[in-house]
C-alpha positions as CSV (number, residue, x, y, z in Angstrom):
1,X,0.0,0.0,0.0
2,X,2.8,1.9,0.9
3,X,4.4,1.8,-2.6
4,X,1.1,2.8,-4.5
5,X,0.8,5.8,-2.3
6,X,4.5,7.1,-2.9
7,X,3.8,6.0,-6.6
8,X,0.6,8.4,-6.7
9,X,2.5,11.1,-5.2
10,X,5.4,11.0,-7.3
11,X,3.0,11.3,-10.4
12,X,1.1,13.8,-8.7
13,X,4.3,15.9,-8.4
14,X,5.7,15.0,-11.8
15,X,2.5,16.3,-13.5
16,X,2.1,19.5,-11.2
17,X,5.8,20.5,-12.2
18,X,4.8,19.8,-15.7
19,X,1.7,22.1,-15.5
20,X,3.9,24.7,-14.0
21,X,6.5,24.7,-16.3
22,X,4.1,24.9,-19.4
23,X,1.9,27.6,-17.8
24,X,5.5,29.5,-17.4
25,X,6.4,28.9,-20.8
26,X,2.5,30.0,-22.1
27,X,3.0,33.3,-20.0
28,X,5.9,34.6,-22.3
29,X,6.2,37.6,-23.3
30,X,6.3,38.8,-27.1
31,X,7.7,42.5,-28.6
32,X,5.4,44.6,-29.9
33,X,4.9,48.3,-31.0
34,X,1.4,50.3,-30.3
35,X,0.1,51.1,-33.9
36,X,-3.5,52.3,-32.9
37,X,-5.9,52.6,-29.8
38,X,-9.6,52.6,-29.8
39,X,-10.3,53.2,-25.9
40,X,-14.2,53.2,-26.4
41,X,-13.9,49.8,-28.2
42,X,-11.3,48.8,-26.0
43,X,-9.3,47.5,-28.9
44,X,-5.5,47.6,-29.7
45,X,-3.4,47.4,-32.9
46,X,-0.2,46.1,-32.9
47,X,3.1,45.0,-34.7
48,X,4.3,41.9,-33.2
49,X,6.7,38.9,-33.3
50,X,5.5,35.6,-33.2
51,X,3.4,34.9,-30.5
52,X,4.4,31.6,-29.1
53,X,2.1,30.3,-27.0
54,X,-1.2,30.9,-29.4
55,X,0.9,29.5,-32.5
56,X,0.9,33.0,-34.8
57,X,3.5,34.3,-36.7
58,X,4.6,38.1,-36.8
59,X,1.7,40.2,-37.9
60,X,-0.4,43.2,-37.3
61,X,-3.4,42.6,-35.8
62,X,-5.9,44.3,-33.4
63,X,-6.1,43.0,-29.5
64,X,-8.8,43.5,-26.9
65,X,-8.0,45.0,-23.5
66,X,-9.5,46.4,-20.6
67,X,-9.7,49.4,-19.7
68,X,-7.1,49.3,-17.0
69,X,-4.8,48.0,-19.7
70,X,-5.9,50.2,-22.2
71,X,-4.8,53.5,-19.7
72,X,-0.9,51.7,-19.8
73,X,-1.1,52.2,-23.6
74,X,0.3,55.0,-26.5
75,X,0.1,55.1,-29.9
76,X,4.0,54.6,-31.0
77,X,4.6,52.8,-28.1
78,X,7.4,49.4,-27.9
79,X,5.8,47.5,-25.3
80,X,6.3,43.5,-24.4
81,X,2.9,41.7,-23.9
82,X,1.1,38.5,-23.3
83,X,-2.0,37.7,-25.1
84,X,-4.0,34.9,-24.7
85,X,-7.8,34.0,-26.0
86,X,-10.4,35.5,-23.3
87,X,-14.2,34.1,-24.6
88,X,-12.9,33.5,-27.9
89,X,-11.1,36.7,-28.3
90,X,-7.5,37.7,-28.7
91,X,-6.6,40.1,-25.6
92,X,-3.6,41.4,-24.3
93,X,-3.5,40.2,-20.5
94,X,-0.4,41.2,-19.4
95,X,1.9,43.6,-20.1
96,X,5.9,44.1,-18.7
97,X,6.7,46.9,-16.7
């Protein structure tokens, strides 16, 4: 009994650090340049690299973002970013300091 319990808690360990680590590599950040806000529509443009963890290559292409994230934001602006699918839309959900 002893060895299926150490067993299940190995592979309960192995597949947390697993988790972990992809989350960590999903959570990377991409470059990027602000082309063009739309604060009402709380909608983005920007010129990116490849963004990794959603499996696009370098592009323009208009994000959503609150308006929290929205107030971080200028036109012209080189910012590193994390973007991710919210309810089916692409949205910036982090951004480095």
């Amino acid at each position: 009994m002893k060895k299926i319990i150490l067993s299940a808690l190995a592979a309960a360990t192995l597949v947390i650090g697993t988790s972990t680590a992809l989350f960590a590599q999903d959570a990377a950040f991409t470059k990027g340049s602000v082309k063009a806000l739309d604060a009402e529509a709380g909608k983005v443009t920007i010129v990116h690299e490849e963004l990794v963890n959603l499996g696009m290559p370098a592009m323009t292409m208009v994000f959503r973002a609150d308006k929290d994230m929205m107030a971080k934001l200028s036109e012209g602006q080189d910012i590193e970013f994390v973007a991710d699918r919210v309810e089916g839309k692409l949205t910036v959900v982090e951004l480095k300091d």
